[in-house]
C-alpha positions in Angstrom: 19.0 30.1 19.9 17.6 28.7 23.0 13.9 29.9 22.6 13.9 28.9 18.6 14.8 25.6 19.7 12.2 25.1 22.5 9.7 26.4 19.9 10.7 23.6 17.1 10.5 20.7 20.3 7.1 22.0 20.9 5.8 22.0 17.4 7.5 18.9 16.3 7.7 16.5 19.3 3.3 15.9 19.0 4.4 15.3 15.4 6.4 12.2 16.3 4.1 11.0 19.1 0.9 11.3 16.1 3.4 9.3 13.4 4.4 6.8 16.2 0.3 6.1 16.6 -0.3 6.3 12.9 2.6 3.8 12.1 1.1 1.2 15.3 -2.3 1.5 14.0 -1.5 0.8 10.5 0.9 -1.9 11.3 -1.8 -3.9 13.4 -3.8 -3.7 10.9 -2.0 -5.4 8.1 -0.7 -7.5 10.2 -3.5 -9.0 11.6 -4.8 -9.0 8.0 -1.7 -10.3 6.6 -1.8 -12.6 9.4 -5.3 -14.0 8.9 -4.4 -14.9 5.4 -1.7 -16.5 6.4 -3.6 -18.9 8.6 -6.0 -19.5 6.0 -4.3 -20.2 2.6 -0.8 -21.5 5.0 1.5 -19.6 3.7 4.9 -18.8 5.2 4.8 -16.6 8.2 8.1 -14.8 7.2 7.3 -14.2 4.0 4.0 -12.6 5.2 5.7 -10.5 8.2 7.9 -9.1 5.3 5.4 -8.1 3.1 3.4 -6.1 6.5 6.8 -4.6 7.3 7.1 -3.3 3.3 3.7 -2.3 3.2 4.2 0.1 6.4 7.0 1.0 5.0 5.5 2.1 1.7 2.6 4.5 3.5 5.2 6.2 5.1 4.9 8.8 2.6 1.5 9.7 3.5 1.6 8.8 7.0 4.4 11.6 7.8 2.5 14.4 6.1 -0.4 13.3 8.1 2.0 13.8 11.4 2.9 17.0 10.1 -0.4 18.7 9.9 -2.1 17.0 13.5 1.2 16.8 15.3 1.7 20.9 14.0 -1.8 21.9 15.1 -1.5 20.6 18.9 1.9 22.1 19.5 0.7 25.5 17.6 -2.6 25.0 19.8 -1.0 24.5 23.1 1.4 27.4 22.4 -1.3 29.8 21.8 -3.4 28.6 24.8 -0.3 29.7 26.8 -0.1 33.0 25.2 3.9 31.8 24.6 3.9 34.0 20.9 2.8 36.7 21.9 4.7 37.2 25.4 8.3 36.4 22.6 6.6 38.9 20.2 6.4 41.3 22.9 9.6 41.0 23.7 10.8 41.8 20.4 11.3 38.3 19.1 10.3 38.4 15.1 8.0 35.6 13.8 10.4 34.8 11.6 13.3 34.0 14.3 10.5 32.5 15.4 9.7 29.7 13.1 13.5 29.7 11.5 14.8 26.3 13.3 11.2 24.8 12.6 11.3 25.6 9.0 14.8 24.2 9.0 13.1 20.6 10.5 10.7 20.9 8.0 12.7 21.2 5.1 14.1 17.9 6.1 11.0 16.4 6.7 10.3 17.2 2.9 13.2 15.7 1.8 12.9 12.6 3.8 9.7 12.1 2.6 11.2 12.6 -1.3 13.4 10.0 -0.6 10.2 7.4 0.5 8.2 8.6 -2.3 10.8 8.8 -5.3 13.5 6.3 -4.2 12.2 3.9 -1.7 8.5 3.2 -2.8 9.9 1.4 -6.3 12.6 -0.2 -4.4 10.0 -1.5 -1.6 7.3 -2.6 -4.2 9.7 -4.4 -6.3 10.7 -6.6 -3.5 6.6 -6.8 -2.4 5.6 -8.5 -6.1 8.5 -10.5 -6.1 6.9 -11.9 -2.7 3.6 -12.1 -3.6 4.5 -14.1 -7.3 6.8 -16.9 -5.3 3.2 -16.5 -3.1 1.1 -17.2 -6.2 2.8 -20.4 -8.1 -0.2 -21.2 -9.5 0.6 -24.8 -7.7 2.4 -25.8 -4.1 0.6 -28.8 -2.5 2.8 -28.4 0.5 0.3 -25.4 1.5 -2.8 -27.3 1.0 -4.6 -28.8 4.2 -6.4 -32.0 3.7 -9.8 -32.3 4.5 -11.1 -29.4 2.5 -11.4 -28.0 -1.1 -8.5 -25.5 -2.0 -7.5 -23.9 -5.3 -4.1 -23.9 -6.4 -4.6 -21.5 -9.0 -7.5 -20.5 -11.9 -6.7 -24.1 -13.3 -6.7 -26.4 -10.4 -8.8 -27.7 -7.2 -7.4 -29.9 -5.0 -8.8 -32.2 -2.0 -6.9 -34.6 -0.2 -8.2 -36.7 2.7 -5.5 -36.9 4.6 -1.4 -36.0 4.2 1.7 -37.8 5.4 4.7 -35.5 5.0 4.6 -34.5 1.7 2.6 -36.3 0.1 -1.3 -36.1 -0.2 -3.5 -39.4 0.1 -6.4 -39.8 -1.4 -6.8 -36.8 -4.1 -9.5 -35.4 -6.0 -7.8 -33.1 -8.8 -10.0 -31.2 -10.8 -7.8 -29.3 -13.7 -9.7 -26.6 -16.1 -7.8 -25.0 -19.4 -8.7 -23.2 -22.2 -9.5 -26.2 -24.1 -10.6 -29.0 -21.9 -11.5 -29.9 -18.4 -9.5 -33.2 -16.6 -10.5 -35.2 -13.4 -8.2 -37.1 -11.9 -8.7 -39.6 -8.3 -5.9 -41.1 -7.1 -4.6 -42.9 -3.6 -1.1 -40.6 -3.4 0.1 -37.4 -4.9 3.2 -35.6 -4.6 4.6 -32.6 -6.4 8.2 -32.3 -7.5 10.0 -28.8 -9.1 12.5 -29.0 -11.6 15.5 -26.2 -11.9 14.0 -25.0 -14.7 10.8 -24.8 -12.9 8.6 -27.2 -14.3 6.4 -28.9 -12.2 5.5 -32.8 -11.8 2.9 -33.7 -10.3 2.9 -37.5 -9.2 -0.3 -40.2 -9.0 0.3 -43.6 -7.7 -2.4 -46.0 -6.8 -5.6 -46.6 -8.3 -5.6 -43.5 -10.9 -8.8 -42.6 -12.9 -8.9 -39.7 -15.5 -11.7 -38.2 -16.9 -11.1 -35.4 -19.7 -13.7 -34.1 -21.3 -13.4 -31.0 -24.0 -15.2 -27.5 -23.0 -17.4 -27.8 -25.9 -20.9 -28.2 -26.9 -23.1 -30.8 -25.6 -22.9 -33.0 -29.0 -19.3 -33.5 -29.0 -19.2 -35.6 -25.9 -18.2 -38.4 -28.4 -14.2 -37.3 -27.4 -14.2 -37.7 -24.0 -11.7 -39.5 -22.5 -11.4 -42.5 -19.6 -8.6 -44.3 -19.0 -7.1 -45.8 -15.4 -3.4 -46.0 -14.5 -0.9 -47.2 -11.4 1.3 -44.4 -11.9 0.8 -41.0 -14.1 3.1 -37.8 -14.0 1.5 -34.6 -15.1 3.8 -31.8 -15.9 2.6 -28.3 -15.1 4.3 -25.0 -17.1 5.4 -22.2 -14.4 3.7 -19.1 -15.4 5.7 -16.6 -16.0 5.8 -13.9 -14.1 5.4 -10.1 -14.4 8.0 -7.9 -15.3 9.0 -5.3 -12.5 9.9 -2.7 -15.1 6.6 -3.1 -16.0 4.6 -2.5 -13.0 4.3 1.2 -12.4 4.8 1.1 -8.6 8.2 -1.1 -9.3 9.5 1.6 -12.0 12.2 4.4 -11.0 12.2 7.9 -11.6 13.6 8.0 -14.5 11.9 5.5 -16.5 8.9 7.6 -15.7 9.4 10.9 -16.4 10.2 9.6 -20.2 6.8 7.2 -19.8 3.4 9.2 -21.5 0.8 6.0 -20.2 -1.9 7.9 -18.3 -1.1 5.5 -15.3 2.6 6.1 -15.4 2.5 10.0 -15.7 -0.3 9.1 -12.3 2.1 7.0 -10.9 5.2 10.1 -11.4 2.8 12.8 -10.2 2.1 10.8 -6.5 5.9 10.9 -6.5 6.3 14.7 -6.8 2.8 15.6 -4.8 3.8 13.2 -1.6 6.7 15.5 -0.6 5.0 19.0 -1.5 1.8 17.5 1.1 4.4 17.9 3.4 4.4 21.8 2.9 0.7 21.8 1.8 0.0 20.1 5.3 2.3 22.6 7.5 1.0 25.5 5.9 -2.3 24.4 6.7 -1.8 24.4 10.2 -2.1 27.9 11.2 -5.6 28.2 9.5 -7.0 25.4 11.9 -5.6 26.9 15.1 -7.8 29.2 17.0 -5.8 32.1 18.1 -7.8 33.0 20.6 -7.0 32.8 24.2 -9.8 30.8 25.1 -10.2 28.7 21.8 -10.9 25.3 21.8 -8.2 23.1 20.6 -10.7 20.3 19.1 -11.9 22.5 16.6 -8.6 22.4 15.2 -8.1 18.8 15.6 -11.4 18.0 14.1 -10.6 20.2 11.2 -7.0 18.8 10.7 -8.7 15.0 10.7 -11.4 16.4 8.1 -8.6 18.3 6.0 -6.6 14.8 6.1 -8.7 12.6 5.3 -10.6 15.0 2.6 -7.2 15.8 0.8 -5.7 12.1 0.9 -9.1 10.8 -0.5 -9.2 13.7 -3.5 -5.1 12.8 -4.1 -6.3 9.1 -4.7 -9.4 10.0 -6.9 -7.1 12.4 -9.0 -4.8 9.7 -9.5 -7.5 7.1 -10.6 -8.7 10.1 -13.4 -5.2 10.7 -14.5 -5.0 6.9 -15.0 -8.1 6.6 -16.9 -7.7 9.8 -19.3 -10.6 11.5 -17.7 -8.3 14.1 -16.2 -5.5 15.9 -18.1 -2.1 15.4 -17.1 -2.0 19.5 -16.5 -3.1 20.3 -13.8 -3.5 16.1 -12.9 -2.6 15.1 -9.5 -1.5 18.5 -8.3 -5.2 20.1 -8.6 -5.6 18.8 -4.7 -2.0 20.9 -3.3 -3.2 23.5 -5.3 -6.5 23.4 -4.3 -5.8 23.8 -0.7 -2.5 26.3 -1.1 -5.4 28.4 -2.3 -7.8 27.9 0.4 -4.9 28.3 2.8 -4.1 31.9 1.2 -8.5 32.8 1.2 -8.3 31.6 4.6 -5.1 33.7 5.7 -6.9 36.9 3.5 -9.8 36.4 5.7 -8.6 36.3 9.2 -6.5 39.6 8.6 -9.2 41.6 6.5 -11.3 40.4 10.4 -8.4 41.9 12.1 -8.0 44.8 10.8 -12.0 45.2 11.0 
């Protein structure tokens, strides 16, 4: 029906202009931050303007919902302004016909954002460690700018006065481990990585080493000098994390078996992102004035405050479910609930008015 349709443009096209802000706001952000970090540790600019594309991506899920509620409560505001209800009411239209095309669009809204939330957001954060590990070898000389301390990893600083290609000239290389602390000057360095991942790291020229154990004061007796022309020092990859076992990386199904506080955390987000969507739509005819004259920033204000409130108690809910301090029952869906039930008061009350 032509009027059902115009009804669902009106109520859903401010929802797309309020997600197309909210996904340009969010995506300067980490950008530039992504950006900035880039330019200071030199890391690859691809590999950077992935992981801001994966991140925007990944708040998606609460982005949308957001869109939802704002984008719902100017199109339901500028309908009522124009008294556009109540002229179709009048002339016999049901609410229902009414809002049966939007409840449609809204149903795949939900499901969209099931998909983000359930199939997409482990897919996406997989690929986002897997960047930021190759990002953190715990050593790569070929990001390292001479002229100026920089740490490779928790075991090694690096200065280099200068740098020719690949390889670093005169090099300060302080190295800390569990058991001992090494010092080593040198005119060149390079660094070399074997299949297998093993890194070799190369001195030529003029190399002093100083190890020394991390012990007490009186046991300086084992230090060590010694001076060479050439030394190779071989460096163990780290291994890295297992995506199965990050909780953001893990699929549906290995989490509903999971009984860790943060992975039943982790499977509740999933399930409460797509009912925010409802939660949020719901909410939208409590904020809107119905009044003729009634300010429309009311509403606005309100849907910011409701936003902002509810996607701050979501993320506090999950940190208790994580730590134990809040029971898995009711756990992360205490904040839908929580406002379903303020939705229904707040429905009770403006009929009991209306009636009065």
């Amino acid at each position: 029906m032509l009027i059902e349709r115009y009804l669902a443009r009106a109520m859903l096209r401010p929802a797309w202009g309020v997600l197309l802000f909210l996904v340009a706001v969010v995506a300067v952000f980490y950008s530039a931050r992504l950006l900035g970090q880039a330019a200071t540790e030199n890391l690859p600019v691809e590999s950077v303007l992935a992981m801001a594309a994966l991140r925007l991506l990944l708040y998606l899920d609460v982005l949308i919902p957001v869109a939802v509620l704002l984008g719902g409560v100017i199109g339901l505001s500028r309908i009522h302004q124009a008294n556009e209800l109540t002229a179709l009411h009048a002339a016999g239209l049901s609410r229902f016909q009414m809002f049966r095309t939007l409840g449609f669009w809204l149903l795949g809204v939900v499901v969209l954002v099931a998909a983000l939330s359930m199939a997409v957001r482990p897919w996406g954060y997989g690929i986002f460690y897997d960047i930021e590990a190759q990002l953190a070898k715990q050593l790569d000389i070929t990001r390292l700018e001479p002229g100026r301390f920089q740490v490779g990893d928790a075991e090694w600083l690096i200065y280099a006065q200068q740098r020719e290609g690949t390889t670093l000239k005169d090099v300060f290389v302080h190295q800390r481990t569990a058991s001992r602390k090494t010092v080593f000057t040198a005119e060149e360095m390079t660094q070399t990585v074997d299949p297998d991942g093993l890194i070799r790291l190369r001195f030529k020229g003029d190399i002093s080493s100083h190890t020394l154990p991390i012990m007490d004061q009186r046991e300086r007796e084992d230090d060590l000098v010694a001076a060479f022309d050439e030394l190779t020092v071989l460096v163990e990859p780290k291994p890295m994390a297992a995506r199965q076992k990050i909780r953001r990386a893990m699929s549906m199904a290995r989490l509903a078996g999971a009984k860790a506080p943060i992975e039943i955390a982790e499977w509740q987000w999933r399930w409460v992102a797509p009912l925010s969507v409802l939660v949020m739509a719901l909410s939208v005819g409590t904020l809107v004035s119905t009044k003729p004259r009634g300010h429309r920033a009311w509403g606005l204000f309100g849907a910011l405050v409701l936003a902002t409130v509810y996607f701050s108690g979501v993320g506090v809910l999950v940190n208790w479910v994580e730590r134990g301090t809040l029971p898995p029952t009711p756990g992360v869906f205490l904040a839908p609930a929580l406002v379903l039930i303020g939705v229904v008061l707040a429905g009770w009350v403006r009929q009991r008015r209306g009636l009065l």
